[in-house]
N, C-alpha and C positions, 0 to 999 in steps of 0.2 A: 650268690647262688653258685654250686659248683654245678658241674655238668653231669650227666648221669654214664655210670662206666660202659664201654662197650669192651667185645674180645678184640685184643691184639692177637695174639697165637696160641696155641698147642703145643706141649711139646710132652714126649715122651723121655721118663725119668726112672733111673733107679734108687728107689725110694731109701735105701741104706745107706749109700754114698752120694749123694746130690744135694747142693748147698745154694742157698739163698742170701746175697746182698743184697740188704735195706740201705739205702740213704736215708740219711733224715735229713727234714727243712733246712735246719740252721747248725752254726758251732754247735751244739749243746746237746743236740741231738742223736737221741745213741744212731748208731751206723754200722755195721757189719757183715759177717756171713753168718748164716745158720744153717745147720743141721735141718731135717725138714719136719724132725721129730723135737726139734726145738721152740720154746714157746718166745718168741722177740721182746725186747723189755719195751715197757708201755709206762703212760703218764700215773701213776699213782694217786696225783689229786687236781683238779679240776684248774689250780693255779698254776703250778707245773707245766698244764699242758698246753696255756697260753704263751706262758713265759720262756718255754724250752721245747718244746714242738712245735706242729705246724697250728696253728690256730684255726678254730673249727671244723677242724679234721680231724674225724673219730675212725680206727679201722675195724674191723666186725672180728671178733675171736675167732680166731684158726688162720687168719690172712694176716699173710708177710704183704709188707706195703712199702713203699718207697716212692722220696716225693725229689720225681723228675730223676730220677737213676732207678733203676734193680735191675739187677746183675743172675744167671741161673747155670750154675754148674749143674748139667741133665746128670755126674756120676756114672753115665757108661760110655765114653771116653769120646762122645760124640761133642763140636765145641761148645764153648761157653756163649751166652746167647745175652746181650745189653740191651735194654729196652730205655732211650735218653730222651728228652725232651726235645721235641723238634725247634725249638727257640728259647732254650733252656735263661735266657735274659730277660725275655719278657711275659713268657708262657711256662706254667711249672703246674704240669699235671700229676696227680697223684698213679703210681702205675701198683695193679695188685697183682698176687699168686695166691690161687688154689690150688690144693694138690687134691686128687682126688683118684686112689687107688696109685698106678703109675703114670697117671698123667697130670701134668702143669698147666693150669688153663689162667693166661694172664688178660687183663682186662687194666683200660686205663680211662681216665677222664679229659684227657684230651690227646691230641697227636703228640706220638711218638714214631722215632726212626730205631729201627731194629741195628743192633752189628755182633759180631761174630768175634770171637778171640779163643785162647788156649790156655786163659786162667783167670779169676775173676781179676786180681789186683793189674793186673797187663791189660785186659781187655777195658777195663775202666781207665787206665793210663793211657791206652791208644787213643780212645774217644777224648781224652782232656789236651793229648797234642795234636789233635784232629782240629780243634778248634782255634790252633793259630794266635795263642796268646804269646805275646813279648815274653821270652824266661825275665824269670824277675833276678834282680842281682842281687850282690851277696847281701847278708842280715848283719846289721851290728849287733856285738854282745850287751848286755842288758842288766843293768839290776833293777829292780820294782821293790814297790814300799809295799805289795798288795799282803802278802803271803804272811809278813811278820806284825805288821800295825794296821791293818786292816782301814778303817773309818778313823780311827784315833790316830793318824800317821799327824807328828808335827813337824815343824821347821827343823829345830834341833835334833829331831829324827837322821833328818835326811843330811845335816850336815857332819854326824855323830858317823854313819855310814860311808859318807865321802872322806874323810880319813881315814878310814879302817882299808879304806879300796887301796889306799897308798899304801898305808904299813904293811898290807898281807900280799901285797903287789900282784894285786889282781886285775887282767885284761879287757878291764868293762871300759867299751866304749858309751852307751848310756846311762844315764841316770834317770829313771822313769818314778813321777812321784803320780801315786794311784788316787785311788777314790779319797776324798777326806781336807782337801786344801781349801773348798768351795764352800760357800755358808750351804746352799741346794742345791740341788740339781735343775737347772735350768739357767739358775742364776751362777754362771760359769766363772764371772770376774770378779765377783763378790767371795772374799777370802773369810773361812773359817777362821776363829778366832784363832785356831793353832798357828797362822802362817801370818807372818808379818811384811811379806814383800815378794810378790811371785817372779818380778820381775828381776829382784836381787836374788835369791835363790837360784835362778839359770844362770846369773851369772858368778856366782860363787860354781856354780856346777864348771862352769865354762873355763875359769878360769884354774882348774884344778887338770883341764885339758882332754875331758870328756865335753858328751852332747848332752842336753838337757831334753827329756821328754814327760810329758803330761797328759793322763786320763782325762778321758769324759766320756759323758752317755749321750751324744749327743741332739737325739730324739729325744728322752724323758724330761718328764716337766714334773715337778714338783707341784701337787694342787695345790701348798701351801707357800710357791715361791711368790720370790717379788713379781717374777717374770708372771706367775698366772692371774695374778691377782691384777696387773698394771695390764693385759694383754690376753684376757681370754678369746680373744676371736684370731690369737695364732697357735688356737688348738685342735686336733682333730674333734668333730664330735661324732657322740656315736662310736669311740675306740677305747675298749678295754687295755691299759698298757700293763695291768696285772700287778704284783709286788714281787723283787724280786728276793732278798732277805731284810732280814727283823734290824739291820742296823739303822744310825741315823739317819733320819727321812726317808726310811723305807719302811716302815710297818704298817705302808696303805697303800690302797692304790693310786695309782701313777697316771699321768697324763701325757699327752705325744704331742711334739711341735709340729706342725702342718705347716713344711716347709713351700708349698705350693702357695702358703700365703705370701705378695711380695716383700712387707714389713718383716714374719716371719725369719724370710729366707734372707735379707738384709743383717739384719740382729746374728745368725746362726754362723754369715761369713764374716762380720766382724768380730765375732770371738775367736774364730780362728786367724782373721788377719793380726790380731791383737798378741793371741799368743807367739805367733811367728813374731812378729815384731820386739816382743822380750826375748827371743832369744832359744826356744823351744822347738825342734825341729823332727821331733821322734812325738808320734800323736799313735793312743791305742784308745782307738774308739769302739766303744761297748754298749752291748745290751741295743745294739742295729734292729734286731726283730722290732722293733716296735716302730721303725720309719715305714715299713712295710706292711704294717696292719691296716684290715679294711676299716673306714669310717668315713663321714664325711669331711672331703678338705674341702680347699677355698676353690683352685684350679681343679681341669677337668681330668688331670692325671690319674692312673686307677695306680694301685698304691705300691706296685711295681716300677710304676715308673717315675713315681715319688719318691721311692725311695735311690732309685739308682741315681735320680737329677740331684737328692740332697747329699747324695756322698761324691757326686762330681764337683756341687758347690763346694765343697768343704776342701775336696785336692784343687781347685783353683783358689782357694783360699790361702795353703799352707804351701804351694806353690808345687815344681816337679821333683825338687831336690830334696822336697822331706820327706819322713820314712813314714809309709800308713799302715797301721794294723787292725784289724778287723776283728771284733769277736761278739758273739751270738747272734751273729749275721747270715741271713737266709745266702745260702751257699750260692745257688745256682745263677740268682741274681745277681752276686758279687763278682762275676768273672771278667777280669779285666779294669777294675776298680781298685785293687791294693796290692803292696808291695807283700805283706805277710796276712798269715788268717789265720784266727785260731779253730782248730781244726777238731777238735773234745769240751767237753765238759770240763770243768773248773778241778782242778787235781787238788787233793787236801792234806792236812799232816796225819790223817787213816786211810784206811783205804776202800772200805765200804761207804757206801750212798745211805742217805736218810731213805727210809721206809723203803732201801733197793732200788729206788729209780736212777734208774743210768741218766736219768739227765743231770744227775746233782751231784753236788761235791765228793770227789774219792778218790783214789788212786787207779780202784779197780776203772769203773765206767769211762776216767780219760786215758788208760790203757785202753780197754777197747774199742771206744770208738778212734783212736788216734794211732790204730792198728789197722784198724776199715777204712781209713782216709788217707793212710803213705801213698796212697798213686797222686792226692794231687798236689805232692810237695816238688816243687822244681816246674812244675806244668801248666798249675792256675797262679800260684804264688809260693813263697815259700812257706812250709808249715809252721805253727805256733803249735805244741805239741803241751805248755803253759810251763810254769816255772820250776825249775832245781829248787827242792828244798834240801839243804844236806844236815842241819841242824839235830842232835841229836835226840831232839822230844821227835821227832818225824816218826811215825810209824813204818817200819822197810825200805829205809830210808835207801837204800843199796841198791834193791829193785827199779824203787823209781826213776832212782840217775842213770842207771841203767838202759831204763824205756826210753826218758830226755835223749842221751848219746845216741838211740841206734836210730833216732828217728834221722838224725842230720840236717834238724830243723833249728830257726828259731832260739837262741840259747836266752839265759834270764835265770838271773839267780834273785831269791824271794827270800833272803832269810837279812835276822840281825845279824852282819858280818863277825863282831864282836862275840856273838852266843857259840861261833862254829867250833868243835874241836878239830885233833888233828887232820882227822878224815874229813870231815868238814869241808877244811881249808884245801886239802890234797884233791877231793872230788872236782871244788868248785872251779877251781885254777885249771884243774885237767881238763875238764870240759871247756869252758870259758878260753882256755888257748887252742884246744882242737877246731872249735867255731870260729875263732879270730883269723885261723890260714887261710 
């Protein structure tokens, strides 16, 4: 049950120049400024708004909404006005604005502290160094298998890539192998037919004198894995985890580990002690929203604080010295839990979203939300702003590396090194050694 809104404050606005910062839930979630004459991009289709907003939060047409931020440029030069979650770790109220003629009438559903700044992206940066998080240290450079092979990534993929790193002598300190290695999703150690030895793989990575890193989602349960089928009572019940695209073992929906189970929570740290132990030291864990949906678990955790104990198991798992990245993970809850976060929507080789939802795959939507999120790169963690593509089926492809460099987040190149032309080669190296200093 949410709680019913009450008024925060009033404020007087000049309705032609005065701009509204939304936050959204999670990575994925569009985020930005708006015009007040502007309409905020919204969920499109009912999955969507499980899977990339905030779950069971509907906002009413004409209301800018932001869940546990919004930010209000009043536009007649009087300051900038943050409305922030008074325990933005365990409590994340949704905070609204109406405008109505020249005034702002903000209302939220649970406690908020008010603060004052002199732009929105500064006044949201003051409040993220206000909260005394460790800076996080540098980022290693990155390649990922996600961008070019998607689900179909094989062994020979990845060792086809790890010499091409050498011949085009490029600065990737990791080698990250994405979705596709695993027979399902749940069942993390169990190898897809493509991969013949995960634990030879890091070491061929290793031995080439890069780090070896590996995906997982590691909340989702596959209803048709080993894992659900040997272990359905270390599952949330009662929790929608949604679908999130049409590849293999996604074109249904999905189940959530209830890590509050002890068995559960047992199984979840040794797949991570497992993979540290071959040799795997860079972990990008994905598709987070769903450790933090409500349902029933086993303990009496509410699912905040589920989810934050399951991503502490998992960094006492892979220990202090491995590199954590976070992505579609409920933001405000995350602070203070990873070294990197991805901070947009998933960037693709176009640049428009399916049916315009900013929460979905494009160039445009993780430009902007990954333009409404530079204040918290350097202050919550570092930003994941998502991968370089330079390859030249890319759609502006010039733009995007572009966005990548200015962010000074994060670097990660997603392409077959082999497919790059000159620019390509010239983009990824430039970038990829500008991130290495």
């Amino acid at each position: 049950m949410h709680n019913p809104f009450t008024p925060v404050a009033s404020v007087s606005v000049d309705p032609r120049t005065a701009r509204v910062h939304e936050e959204g839930w999670q990575s994925w979630s569009p985020s930005g400024a708006y015009a007040l004459d502007e309409t905020p991009y919204r969920p499109t289709n009912d999955n969507w708004a499980t899977v990339c907003y905030r779950p069971g939060v509907t906002v009413p047409e004409g209301t800018f909404q932001g869940e546990g931020l919004l930010a209000l440029d009043p536009g007649d030069g009087s300051p900038v006005r943050l409305w922030a979650a008074a325990e933005p770790l365990t409590e994340v109220p949704s905070i609204r604005l109406l405008v109505e003629g020249d005034t702002a009438e903000i209302s939220a559903d649970g406690p908020v502290k008010e603060f004052t700044g002199t732009g929105i992206q500064s006044t949201l940066a003051d409040w993220a160094a206000g909260l005394g998080v460790a800076a996080p240290g540098p980022a290693p450079t990155v390649w990922c298998s996600w961008y070019e092979y998607f689900t179909a990534v094989t062994e020979d993929d990845i060792h086809e890539n790890l010499r091409a790193m050498d011949t085009l002598d490029l600065p990737i300190d990791v080698v990250q192998i994405d979705d596709g290695y695993q027979k399902a999703l749940g069942d993390w150690l169990t190898l897809s037919g493509r991969f013949r030895s995960r634990a030879g793989i890091a070491e061929a990575i290793r031995a080439r004198g890069r780090r070896a890193g590996i995906w997982t989602a590691p909340f989702l349960v596959d209803p048709a894995s080993d894992l659900a089928a040997e272990h359905p009572d270390w599952l949330v019940r009662g929790a929608d985890g949604g679908f999130a695209h049409a590849g293999r073992n996604w074109g249904h929906d999905l189940s959530i580990l209830d890590t509050t189970h002890p068995a559960a929570a047992e199984y979840l740290a040794s797949v991570f002690t497992t993979l540290r132990s071959e040799g795997y030291d860079y972990f990008k864990v994905d598709f987070l929203y769903a450790g933090a949906m409500d349902g029933v678990r086993h303990g009496s955790d509410d699912a905040l604080q589920a989810y934050r104990s399951g991503i502490e198991l998992i960094r006492e798992a892979i220990g202090p010295d491995a590199y954590l990245l976070g992505c579609g993970a409920p933001l405000l809850p995350s602070i203070g839990l990873f070294d990197a976060m991805r901070v947009s929507p998933d960037t693709a080789p176009h640049r428009r979203p399916e049916a315009d939802d900013y929460s979905q795959p494009g160039q445009d939507p993780a430009e902007f939300t990954g333009v409404g999120r530079q204040w918290q790169h350097g202050r919550l963690w570092i930003n994941d702003p998502d991968c370089l593509m330079a390859r030249p089926a890319v759609e502006t492809r010039e733009r995007w590396a572009a966005h990548v460099a200015a962010t000074g987040g994060l670097m990660a190149s997603s392409d077959r090194l082999l497919s790059l032309d000159q620019w390509g080669v010239e983009t990824t190296r430039r970038l990829l050694t500008g991130a290495a200093r």
